[in-house]
N, C-alpha and C positions, 0 to 999 in steps of 0.2 A: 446367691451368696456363696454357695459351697463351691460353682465353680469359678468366680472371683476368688477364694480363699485356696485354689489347686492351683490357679496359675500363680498367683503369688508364690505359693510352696516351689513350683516350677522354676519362678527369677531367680528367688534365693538358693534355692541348687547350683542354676548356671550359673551365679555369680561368684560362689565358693571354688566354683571349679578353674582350673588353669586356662591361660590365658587365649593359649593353641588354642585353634578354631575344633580341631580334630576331636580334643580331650571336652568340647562345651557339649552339656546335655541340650539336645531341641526344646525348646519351648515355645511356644506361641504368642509370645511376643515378641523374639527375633524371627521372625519368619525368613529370612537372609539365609540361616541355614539348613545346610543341605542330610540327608535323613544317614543315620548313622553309617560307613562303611562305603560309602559314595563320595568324599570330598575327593581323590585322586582320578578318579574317573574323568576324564574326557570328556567333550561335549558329544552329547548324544547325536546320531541320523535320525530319529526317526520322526521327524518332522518334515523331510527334503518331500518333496514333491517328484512322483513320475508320472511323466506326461500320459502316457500312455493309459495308465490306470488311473486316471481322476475322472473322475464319475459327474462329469457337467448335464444338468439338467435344468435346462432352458424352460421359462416359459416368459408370454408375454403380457404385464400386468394391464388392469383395466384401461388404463390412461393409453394403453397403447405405446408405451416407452421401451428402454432398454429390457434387453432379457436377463435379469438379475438374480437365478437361483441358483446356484451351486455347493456341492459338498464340498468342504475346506478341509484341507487336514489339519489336524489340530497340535498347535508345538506343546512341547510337554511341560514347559513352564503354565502356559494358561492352564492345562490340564488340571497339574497341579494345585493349581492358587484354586480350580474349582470345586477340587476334590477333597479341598482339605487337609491332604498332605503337605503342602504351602501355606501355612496358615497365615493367613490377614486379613481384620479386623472390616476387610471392608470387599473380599471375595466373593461372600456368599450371594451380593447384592447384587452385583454387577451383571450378571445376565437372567437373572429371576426376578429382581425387583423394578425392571425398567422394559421399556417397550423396545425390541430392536429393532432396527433401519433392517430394508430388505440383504435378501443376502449380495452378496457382490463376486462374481469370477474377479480372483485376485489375481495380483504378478509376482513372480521373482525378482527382485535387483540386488546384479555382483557387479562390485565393482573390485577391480583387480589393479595391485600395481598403480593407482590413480597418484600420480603427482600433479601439482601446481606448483608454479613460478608465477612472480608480480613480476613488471615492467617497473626497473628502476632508474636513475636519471638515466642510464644509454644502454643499458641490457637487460633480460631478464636473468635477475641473478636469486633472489630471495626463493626460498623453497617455503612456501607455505604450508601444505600439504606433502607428503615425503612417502611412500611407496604405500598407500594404504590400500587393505582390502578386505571386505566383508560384504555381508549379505543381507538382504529382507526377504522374508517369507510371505504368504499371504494369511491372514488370521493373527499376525503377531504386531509390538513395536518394538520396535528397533530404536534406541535413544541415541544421539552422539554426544557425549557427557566431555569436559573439560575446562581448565582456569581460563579466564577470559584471554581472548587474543593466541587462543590457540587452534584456533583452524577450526570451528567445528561450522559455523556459519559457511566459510568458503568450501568446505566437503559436502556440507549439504546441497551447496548450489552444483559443486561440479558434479554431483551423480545427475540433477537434475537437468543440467546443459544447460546453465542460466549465471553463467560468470560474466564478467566486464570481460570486454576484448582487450584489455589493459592485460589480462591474465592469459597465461597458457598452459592448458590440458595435458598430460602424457598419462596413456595406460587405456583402460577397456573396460566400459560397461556394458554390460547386458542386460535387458529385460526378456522372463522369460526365455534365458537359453539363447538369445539373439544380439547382436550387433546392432540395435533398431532404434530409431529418433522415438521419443514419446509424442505420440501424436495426440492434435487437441480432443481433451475430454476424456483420456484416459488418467490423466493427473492432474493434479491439484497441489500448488505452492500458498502456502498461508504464509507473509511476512511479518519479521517480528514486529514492526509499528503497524496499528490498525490505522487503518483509513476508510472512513462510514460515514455514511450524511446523516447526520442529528437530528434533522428537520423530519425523518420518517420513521413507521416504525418497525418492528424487526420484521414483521410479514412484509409489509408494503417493501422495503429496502430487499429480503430475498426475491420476491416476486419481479420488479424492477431487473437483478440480475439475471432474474431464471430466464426473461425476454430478452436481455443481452445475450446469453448464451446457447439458449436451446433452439432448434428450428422445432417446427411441429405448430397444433393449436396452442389455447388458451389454457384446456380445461387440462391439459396433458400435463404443462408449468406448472400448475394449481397444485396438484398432485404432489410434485418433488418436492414443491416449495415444502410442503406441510409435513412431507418424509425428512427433510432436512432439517425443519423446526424440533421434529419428534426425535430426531440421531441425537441432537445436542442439547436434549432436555431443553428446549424454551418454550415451550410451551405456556408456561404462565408467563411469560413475556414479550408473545406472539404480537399484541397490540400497545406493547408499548413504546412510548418514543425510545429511542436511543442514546439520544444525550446531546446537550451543547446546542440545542436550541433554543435559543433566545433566554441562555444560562439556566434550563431548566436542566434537573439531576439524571434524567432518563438512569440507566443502566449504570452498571457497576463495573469494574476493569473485566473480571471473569467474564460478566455475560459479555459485554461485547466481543472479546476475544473468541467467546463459542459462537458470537455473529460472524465473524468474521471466519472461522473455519466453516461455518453453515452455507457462508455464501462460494464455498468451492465442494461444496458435497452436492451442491445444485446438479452437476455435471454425472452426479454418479461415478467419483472417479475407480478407480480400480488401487491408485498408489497416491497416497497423500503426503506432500512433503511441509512439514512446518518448523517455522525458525521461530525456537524460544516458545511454545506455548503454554509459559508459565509466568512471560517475560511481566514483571510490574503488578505480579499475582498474591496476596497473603497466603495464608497455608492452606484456609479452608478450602477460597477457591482454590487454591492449586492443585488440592486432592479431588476437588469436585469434578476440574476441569481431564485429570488423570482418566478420573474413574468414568466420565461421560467419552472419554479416548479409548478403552478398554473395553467399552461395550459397542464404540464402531468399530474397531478392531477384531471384534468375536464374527462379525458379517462376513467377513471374507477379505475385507480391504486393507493393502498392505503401508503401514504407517513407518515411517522415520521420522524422525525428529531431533532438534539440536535443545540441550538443557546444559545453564549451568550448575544446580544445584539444586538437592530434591530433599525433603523430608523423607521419613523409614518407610512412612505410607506409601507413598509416590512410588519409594525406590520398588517397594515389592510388587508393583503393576508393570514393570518392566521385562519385556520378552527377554532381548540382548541387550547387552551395551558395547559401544566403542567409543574406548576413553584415548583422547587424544591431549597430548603437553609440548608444544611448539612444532606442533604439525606430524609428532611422531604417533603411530599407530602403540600404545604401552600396552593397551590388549584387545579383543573383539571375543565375543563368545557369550555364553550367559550368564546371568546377571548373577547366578550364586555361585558359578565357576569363578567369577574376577574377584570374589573373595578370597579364594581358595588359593588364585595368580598372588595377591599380595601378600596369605602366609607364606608361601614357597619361595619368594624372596625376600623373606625376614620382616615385612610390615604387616602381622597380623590385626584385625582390627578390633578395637576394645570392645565388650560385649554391652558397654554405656552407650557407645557412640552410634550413628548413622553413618552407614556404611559409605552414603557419598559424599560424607564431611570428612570421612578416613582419607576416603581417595584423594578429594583434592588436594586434602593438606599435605598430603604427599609428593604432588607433584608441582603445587602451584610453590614459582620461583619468589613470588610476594612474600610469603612465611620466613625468609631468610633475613630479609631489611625489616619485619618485625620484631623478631626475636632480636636483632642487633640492636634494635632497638631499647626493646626492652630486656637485656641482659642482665641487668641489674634485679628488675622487678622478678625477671623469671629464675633466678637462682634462691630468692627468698622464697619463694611460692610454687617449686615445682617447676615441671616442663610444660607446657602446653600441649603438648601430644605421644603417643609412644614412637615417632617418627623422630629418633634425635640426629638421622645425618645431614649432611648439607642437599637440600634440593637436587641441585643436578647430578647427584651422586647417584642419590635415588631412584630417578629419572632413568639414568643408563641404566641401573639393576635390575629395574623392572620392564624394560628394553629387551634386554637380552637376556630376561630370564622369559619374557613372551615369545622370543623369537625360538628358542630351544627347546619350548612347551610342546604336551601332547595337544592343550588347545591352541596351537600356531598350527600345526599339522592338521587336526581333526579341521579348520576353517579352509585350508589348501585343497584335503579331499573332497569336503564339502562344494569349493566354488568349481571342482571341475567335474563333479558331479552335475550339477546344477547350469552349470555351459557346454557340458558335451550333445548336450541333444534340443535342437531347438521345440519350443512349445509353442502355442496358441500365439500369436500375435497381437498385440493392441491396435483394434480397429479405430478410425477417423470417426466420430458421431455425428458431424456436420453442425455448423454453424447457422445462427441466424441473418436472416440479408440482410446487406447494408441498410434498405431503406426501412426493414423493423426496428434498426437498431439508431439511426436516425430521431424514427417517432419516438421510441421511447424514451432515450436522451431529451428531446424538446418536452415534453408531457413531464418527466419526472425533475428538469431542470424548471419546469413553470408548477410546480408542485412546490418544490425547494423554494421558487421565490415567494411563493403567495403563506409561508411560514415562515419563512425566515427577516423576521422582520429589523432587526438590528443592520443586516447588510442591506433590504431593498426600503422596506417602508420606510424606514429614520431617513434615509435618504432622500426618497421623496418631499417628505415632512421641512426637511432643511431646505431642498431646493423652491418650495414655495416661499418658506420664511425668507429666503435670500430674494426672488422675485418681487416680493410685498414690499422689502425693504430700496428694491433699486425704484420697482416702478412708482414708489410713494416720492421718492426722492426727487425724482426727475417728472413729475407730473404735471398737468397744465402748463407744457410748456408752446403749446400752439403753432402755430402753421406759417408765421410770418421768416425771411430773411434770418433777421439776427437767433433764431432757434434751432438753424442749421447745425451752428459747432452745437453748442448741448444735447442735440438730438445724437448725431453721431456719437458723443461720449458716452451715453447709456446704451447706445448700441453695443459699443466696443465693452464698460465694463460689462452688460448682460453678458456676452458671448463668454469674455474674459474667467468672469466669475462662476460663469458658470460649468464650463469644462475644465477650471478648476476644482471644480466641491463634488465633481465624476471622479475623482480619488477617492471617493468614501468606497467605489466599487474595488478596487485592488484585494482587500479581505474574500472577500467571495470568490474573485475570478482565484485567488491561490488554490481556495481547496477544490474548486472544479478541477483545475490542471493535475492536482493532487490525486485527486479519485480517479480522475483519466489515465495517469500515471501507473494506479494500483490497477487498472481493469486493463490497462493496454499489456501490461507485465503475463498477462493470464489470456493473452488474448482474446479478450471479450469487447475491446472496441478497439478504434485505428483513430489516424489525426484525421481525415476525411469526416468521418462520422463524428466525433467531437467539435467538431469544428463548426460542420452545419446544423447538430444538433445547440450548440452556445449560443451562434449566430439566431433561429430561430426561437429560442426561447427566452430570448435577450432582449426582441424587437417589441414584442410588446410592452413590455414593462420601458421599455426608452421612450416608443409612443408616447406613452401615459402621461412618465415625466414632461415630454417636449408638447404635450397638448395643454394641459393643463398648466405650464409656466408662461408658455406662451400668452395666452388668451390671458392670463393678469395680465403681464408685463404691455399687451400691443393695447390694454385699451385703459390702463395708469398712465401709459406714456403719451396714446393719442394718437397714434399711428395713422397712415392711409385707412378711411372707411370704407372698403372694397373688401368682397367674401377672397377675390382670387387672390388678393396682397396678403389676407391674414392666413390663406391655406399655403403659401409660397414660405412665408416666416417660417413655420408649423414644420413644413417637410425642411427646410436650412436648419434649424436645432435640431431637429430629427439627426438629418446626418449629420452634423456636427457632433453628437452625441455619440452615433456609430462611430466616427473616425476617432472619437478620445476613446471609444470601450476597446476597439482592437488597438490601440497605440498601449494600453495597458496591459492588454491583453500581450500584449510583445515583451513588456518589460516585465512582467510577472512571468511568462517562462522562463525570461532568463535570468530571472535572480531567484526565484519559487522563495520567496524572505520577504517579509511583512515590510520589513523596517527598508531595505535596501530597492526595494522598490518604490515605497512610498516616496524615498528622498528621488531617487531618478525620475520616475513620473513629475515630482515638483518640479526637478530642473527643466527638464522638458519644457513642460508646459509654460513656466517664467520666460524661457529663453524664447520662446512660438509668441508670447506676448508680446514681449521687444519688440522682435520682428513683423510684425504683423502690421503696421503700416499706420500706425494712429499718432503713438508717441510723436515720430517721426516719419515724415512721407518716403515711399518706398524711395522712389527718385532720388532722396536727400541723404538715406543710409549710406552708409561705407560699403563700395562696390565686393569686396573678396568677406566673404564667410556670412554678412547682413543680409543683402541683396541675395547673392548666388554662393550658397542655396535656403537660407535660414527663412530668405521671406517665401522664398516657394516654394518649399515643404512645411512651412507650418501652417495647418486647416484655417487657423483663427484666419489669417487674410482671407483664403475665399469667402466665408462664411459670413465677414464683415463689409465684402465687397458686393456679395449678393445680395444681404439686406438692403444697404445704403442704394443699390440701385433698385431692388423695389421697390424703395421708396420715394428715389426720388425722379428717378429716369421719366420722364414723361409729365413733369411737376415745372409748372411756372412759379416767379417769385417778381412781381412788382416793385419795382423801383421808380419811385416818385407818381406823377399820373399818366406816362406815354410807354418808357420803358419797362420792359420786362426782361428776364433772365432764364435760363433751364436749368432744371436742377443739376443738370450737369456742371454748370458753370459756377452755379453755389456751392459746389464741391471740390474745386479746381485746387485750391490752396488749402483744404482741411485734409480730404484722400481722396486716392490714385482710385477712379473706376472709371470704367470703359462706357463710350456712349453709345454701343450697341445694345438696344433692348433687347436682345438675346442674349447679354453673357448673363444675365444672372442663370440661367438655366444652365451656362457653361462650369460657373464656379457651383452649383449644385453637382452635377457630372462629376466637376473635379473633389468632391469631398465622398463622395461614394466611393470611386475611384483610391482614394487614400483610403478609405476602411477595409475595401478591397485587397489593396497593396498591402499594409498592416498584416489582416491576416495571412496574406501566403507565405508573409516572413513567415509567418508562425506556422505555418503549415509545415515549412522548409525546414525552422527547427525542430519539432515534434515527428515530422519521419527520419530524420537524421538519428533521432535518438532511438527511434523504432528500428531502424536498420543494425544500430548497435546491436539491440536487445534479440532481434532476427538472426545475427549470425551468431549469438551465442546458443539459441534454439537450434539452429542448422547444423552448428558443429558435431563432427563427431569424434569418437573417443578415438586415441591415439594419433591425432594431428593439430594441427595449432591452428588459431582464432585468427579470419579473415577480417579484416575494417570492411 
């Protein structure tokens, strides 16, 4: 109580006192400021890193993995916050009360000079980004703070070399002192929308990744996996599902988000880049999520990050900040210096406020069309902030009062300190083979199906309801001439309805392509490897359905009684099945939208019906677009061609007591099939062949997009982005 009743005494001091940051007594609950007689000071060196003198002592842990032990130098912010001379409320915890992650040999990144331009209708004219430069250290974070749509998302991709080829590069990054591509496994990008498979749970889901990414054993993944669990506090969450499986609650926004940073600490990275890791957060998480960021941080591993807006909490776990307002650099440096940048050009901040609700109101252009707004209400009641000029007035002031700062300077001797001497270089850790990366995809995508019962089992479920419902319809219908046409029309709706009610799959294939999307970004898989990994864990679960519809449907309706006729039906739904999953599979890349594929896949499939030779005999369609190509590219013909002749190719039909008929000739006038008992085997060929075909469209689009995503990896700094 007494010392509740001192820091209290403390507020009420600083609160009496003048407004100047200079004239405000330190208290410990503005931890923001800086210790009496230091506010005009510069940012300090002694946190820069010399190569020469870092004291790396390698060893190699049990598992046999990376060699993860080294001395960090330590920035004097964290110092601080540890020491007590930074006082906050949530300091003292942060590396005493928590297990840490082993250590990590960190990097340097400067980026100097970094501009961006977008591609607009015919030039690259928009400056997105405009001559920025600053640094990360290893042991620190580095935040990039500012009002939405102000560059801080696209700064973080271009240090990382991970922009759209739409965009182009100018200026120089360096890691560690070098001109050098980040190579795989020495970083880690976490995007701001999480993408996780619900259906597993946080171990199983890291574990799954750790075999995407790492070569080596089993027992060696096992290992990281559990050091990744333990960086991000989950721990008590190790075994539980994740969420959105079969609408149960799994996880909360924070813990997934610390899944999802977990599943790039897999790699051990060195430099961790993440967008928004507060993004869709309440405050507890977000100081949870902070403060479990500050204690991988103390490891060695070097963090940036983009934030819109932080609580006082948050703010005071912050190494540096670079705050940026329509792409302009307004300052870089540390976090109780940019205090000190905004009294020095007249916006000092109130000693009520959070220091990054100061900021942005300062810069963000929004506050102007509010206040116009409300001008009326805001002359009854006061200002809304001690910031009474117009935005972009303010904007330039604190511009070019950064640009003529001792911290503009002290960050210039800083970055060529820091680039004049190359360092250690970020080695390659090697990938897992395609064909591990294959099984685990197949195994963890037949894991996904045998849980996620809304997208496979209801499905199933339906397709027998819809089979009960044709084969009761059409049953006892017998063997004689006039049962010809009605046998054929349950054939055609079977097929029909049935490769239509395979749209229930579209849901599912979205967030495969999705996750594939997320993991090919990091590369941890490729479209080869997704491909035959969807393809093989797809087959079964089609089987199942095409075995078990089947077998109602051939023996309600009454079909040939022959094992080779019912195993012939059996494998034509089979692939009939394959060619609607990859035809879906096609149009869910190219729309990745629930709704807009659903409808395309309808149209499809309605307009394959048409076509398909039953309505109307192929022969009798309209020759340009019916005929060639509608009836032969749509599966439903083969499919309907090859049953009707295994049923009927080699089948007599009595007419009167002398003459007799082929079923060929029973057929003549209802559809168009061939009276070679071999083609049914041909229109089987041909519906493989289409699923076949299907997928390498999709192959073609998903490295197409990979190649994008390649040359923005490959690119380097001070040249422009190849297609």
């Amino acid at each position: 109580m007494e010392e509740i009743q001192s820091q209290s005494d403390a507020y009420r001091s600083s609160s009496s006192s003048a407004s100047s940051p200079a004239s405000r007594v330190p208290s410990s609950h503005f931890f923001y400021l800086r210790k009496p007689g230091s506010l005009r000071q510069p940012i300090s060196f002694e946190d820069s890193p010399e190569w020469e003198d870092t004291d790396v002592e390698a060893r190699g842990d049990e598992g046999g993995g990376d060699t993860i032990n080294v001395a960090t130098p330590a920035s004097p912010s964290l110092s601080k916050l540890n020491s007590g001379s930074l006082a906050s409320p949530y300091g003292s915890y942060i590396l005493e009360g928590a297990v840490l992650p082993h250590k990590i040999v960190g990097a340097s990144v400067v980026w100097r000079d970094l501009t961006v331009t977008i591609k607009g209708k015919r030039k690259y004219s928009d400056n997105v980004i405009k001559s920025s430069t600053g640094y990360a250290l290893p042991g620190t974070m580095t935040v990039i703070m500012g009002p939405a749509k102000s560059g801080k998302s696209t700064l973080l991709r271009a240090i990382a070399g991970r922009l759209h080829p739409s965009t182009r590069t100018y200026g120089e990054v360096f890691v560690n002192g070098a001109k050098s591509h980040l190579s795989y496994g020495s970083y880690g990008f976490v995007e701001r929308k999480t993408n996780l498979i619900g259906s597993l749970t946080v171990r199983e889901f890291l574990y799954y990744s750790a075999l995407l990414q790492l070569p080596g054993f089993l027992f060696q993944k096992k290992n990281v996996v559990e050091e990744a669990i333990q960086a991000m506090s989950l721990g008590d969450y190790a075994n539980t599902l994740i969420g959105g499986h079969c609408y149960s609650k799994g996880l909360s926004g924070g813990e997934r988000r610390r899944v999802s940073i977990a599943r790039e600490l897999v790699m051990r990275p060195q430099i961790l880049f993440i967008d928004e890791p507060l993004y869709c957060l309440d405050s507890v998480s977000a100081l949870l999520m902070m403060v479990t960021l500050k204690k991988l941080a103390s490891s060695g591993c070097t963090l940036i990050f983009t934030i819109y807006q932080s609580s006082t909490e948050v703010f005071g776990l912050f190494d540096r900040i670079c705050l940026l307002s329509n792409g302009n650099t307004l300052f870089f440096g540390e976090t109780l210096a940019c205090l000190q940048h905004f009294s020095n050009a007249g916006f000092p901040c109130p000693i009520m406020q959070s220091p990054s609700d100061h900021f942005l109101r300062a810069i963000n252009t929004d506050f102007d069309r509010i206040i116009a707004m409300c001008k009326n209400w805001q002359d009854d009641n006061g200002d809304f902030s001690s910031v009474n000029m117009d935005t972009a007035v303010a904007i330039c002031t604190l511009e070019a009062t950064y640009k003529s700062s001792a911290d503009a300077a002290a960050v210039e001797n800083m970055v060529m300190k820091l680039t004049e001497k190359e360092g250690p270089s970020l080695k390659y850790k090697g990938k897992a083979s395609a064909a591990t990366r294959i099984a685990v995809l197949t195994w963890r995508s037949l894991l996904v199906m045998s849980r996620e019962w809304k997208y496979y089992w209801i499905r199933l479920v339906l397709c027998m309801l819809l089979t009960l419902c044709i084969g009761t319809i059409f049953s006892g219908l017998g063997h004689s001439l006039s049962s010809v046409g009605t046998r054929v029309t349950a054939i055609f709706v079977f097929v029909s309805f049935y490769s239509l009610l395979s749209i229930a799959g579209v849901p599912g294939l979205i967030k495969e392509i999705k996750m594939y999307e997320c993991e090919e970004s990091n590369q941890h898989s490729s479209a080869l490897v997704f491909l035959l990994g969807q393809f093989l864990s797809s087959m079964p679960f089609l089987f199942l359905i095409s075995i078990s519809s089947s077998l109602v449907f051939y023996f309600l309706v009454g079909l040939r009684d022959e094992f080779n006729f019912l195993m012939y039906f059996v494998l034509n739904i089979f692939m009939s099945l394959l060619a609607s999953e990859a035809l879906m599979l096609l149009v869910a890349t190219l729309w990745q939208d629930i709704f807009w594929s659903f409808l395309t896949t309808l149209c499809i499939q309605v307009v394959m019906m048409l076509s398909a030779g039953y309505l109307r005999i192929r022969n009798d369609l309209p020759g340009p677009v019916w005929i060639y190509p509608m009836s032969y590219i749509s599966f439903h013909t083969y499919s309907i061609q090859g049953l009707l002749e295994n049923e009927y190719l080699g089948s007599t039909f009595s007419i009167g007591e002398v003459r007799t008929i082929s079923g060929f000739q029973a057929l003549q006038n209802i559809y168009d099939i061939s009276s070679d008992t071999n083609s049914k085997w041909s229109n089987l060929l041909v519906l493989f062949l289409m699923a076949v075909v299907y997928r390498f469209l999709v192959f073609i689009l998903l490295c197409r997009k990979s190649s994008l995503l390649i040359s923005c990896r490959c690119q380097r700094v001070g040249t422009e982005f190849t297609s």
